[in-house]
C-alpha positions as CSV (number, residue, x, y, z in Angstrom):
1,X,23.7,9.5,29.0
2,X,22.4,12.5,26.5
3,X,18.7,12.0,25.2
4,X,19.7,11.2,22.0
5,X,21.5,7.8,22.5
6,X,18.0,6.6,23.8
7,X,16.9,6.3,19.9
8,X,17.0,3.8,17.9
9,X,17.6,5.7,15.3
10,X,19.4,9.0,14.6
11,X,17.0,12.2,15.7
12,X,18.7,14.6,13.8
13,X,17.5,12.9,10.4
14,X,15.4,14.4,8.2
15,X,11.7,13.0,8.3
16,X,9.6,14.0,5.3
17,X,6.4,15.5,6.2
18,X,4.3,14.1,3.6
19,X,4.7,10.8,1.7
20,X,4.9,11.3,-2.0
21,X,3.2,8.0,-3.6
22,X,5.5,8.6,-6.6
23,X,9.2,9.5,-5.1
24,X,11.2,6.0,-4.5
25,X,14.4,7.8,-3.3
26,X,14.2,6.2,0.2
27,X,12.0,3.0,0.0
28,X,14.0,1.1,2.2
29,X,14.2,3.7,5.1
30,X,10.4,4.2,4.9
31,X,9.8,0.6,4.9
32,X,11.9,0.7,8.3
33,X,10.5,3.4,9.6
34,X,7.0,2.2,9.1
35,X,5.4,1.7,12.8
36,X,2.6,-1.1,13.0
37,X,0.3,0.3,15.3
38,X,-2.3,-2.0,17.1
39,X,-4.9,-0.2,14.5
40,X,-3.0,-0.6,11.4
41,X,-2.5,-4.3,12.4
42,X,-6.2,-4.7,12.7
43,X,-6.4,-3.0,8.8
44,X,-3.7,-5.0,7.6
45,X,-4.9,-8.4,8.9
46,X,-8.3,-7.3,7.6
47,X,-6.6,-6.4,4.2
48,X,-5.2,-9.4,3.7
49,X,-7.4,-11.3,4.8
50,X,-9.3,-10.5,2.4
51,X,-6.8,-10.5,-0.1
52,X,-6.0,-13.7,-0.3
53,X,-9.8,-15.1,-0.1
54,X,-10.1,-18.0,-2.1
55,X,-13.1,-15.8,-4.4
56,X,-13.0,-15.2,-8.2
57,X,-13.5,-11.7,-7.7
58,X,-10.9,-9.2,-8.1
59,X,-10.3,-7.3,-4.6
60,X,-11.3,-3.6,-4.6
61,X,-9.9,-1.4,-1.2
62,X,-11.1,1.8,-1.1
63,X,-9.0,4.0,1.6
64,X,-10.4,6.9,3.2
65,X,-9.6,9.4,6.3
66,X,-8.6,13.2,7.2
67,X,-5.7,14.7,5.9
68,X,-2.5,13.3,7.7
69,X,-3.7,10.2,8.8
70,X,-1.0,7.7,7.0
71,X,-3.5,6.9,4.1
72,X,-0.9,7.3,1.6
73,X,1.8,5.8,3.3
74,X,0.0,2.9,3.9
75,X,-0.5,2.8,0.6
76,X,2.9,3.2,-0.7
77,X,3.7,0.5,2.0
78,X,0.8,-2.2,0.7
79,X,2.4,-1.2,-2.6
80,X,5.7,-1.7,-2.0
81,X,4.7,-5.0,0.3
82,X,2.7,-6.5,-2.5
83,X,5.5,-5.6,-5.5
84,X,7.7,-7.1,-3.2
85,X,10.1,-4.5,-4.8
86,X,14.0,-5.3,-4.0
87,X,15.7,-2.4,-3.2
88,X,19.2,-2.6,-2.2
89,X,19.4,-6.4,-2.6
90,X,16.0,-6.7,0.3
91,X,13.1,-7.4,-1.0
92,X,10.8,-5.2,0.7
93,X,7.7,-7.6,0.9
94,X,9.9,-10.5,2.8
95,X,11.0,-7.1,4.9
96,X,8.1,-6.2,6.1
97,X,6.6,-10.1,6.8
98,X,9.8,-10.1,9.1
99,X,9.1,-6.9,10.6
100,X,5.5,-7.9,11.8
101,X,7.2,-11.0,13.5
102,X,9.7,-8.6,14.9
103,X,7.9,-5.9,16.1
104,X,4.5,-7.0,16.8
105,X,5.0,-11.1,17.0
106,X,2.1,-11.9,14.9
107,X,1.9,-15.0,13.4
108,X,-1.8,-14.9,11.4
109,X,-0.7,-11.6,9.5
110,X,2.9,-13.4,8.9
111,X,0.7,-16.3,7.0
112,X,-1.4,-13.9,5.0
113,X,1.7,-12.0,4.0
114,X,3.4,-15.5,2.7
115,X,0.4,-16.3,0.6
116,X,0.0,-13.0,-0.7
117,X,3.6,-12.8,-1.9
118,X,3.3,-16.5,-3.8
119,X,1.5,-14.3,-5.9
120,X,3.7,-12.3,-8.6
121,X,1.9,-8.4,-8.3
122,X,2.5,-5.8,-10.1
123,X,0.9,-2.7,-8.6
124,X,0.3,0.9,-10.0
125,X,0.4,3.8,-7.4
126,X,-0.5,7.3,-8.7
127,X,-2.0,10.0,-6.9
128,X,-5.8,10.6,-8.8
129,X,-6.1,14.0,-8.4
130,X,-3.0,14.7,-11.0
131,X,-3.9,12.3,-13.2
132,X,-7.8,13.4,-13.8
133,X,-9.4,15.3,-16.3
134,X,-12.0,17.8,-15.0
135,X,-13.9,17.3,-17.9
136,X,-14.6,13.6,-15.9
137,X,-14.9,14.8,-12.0
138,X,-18.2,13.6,-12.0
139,X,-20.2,10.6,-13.0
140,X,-19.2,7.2,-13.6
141,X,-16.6,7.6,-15.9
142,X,-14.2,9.1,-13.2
143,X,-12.5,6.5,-11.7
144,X,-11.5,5.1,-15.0
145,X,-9.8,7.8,-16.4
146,X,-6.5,7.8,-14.3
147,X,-6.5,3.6,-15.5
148,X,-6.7,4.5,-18.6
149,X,-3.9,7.1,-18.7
150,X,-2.0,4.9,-16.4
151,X,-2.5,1.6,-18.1
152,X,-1.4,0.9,-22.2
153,X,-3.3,-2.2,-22.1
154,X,-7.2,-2.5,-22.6
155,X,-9.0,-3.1,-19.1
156,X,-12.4,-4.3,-20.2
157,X,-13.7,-7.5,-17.6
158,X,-11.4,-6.2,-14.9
159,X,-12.5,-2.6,-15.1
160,X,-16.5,-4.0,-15.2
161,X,-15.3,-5.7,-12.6
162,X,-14.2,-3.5,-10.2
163,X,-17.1,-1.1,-10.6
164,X,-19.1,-3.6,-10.2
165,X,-17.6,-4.5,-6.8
166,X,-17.2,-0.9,-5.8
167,X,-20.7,0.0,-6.6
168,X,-21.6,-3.4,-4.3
169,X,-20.0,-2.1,-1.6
C-alpha cells in the first residue's frame, strides 16, 4: 500500500492557502473539505443557537482571532450554509446539515440547522477593509460605510439596530 491511497481524498490537489470571501470557483469542494472540529462545533451550536432565538432582535456576530485561524472560512461557510446556495444541483445548506450528522453525529446542531434554513436568507459577504473609505476608519460611522456601498436599499431600523446591539455587547 503507498501513503497516498490512505486519503480520502487526492493529496496532490491544490489547497488554497487563504480563503477569498468573494471567489465562488470552488464552493462545493470547500464545503466538503470543511473539517468540523470539536471547537468549531461548540461556535456553531452557539451560533445558531442563537440564531434562531425566538427574540425580535436582529442577530449581530462579531468574529474575531489571529491571522490564519479559519475566521473567514467560517464565514464564507455560515454564508454559504445560511444562503443555502445550490451549486451543482446540492444545496449547500442541506449539505452541510448532512455533513454534521456524518461526521460528527450531532443531532442538536442538525435541529438548529433545519430551523435556520426554514428561513429564506440572503447574506452579503465582503471583505471590509476593501470596501472602506479612510476618510471613515474611525468613529461611528465606520461600520456603515461598507453597507451602504454594499447595499442599494435604505437600512434605517435595521442599521439602528444593529449598532445598537453591537454597542450592547
Amino acid at each position: 500500500m503507498k501513503i497516498h491511497e490512505l486519503f480520502a481524498q487526492d493529496i496532490t490537489r491544490r489547497i488554497e492557502g487563504v480563503v477569498k470571501v468573494a471567489d465562488e470557483t470552488n464552493l462545493l469542494n470547500e464545503m466538503r473539505e470543511f473539517v468540523i472540529t470539536e471547537e468549531i462545533q461548540k461556535v456553531l451550536l452557539k451560533f445558531f443557537g442563537r440564531y434562531t432565538e425566538d427574540k425580535p432582535v436582529n442577530p449581530g456576530v462579531w468574529l474575531s482571532g489571529f491571522f490564519g485561524t479559519g475566521k473567514s472560512h467560517l464565514l464564507k461557510i455560515l454564508s454559504l450554509l445560511l444562503s443555502n446556495k445550490e451549486v451543482e444541483g446540492i444545496r449547500l445548506g442541506d449539505y452541510f446539515k448532512e455533513k454534521t450528522l456524518n461526521e460528527v453525529n450531532d443531532f442538536e446542531l442538525e435541529g438548529y440547522i433545519n430551523m435556520s434554513l426554514r428561513v429564506p436568507t440572503q447574506t452579503i459577504l465582503f471583505n471590509i477593509d476593501s470596501v472602506v473609505d479612510n476618510a471613515y476608519r474611525e468613529g461611528d460611522k465606520n461600520i456603515l460605510m461598507p453597507f451602504k456601498r454594499c447595499l442599494t436599499v435604505p437600512l434605517v431600523t435595521p442599521t439602528t439596530h444593529l449598532l445598537q446591539s453591537l454597542k450592547e455587547t
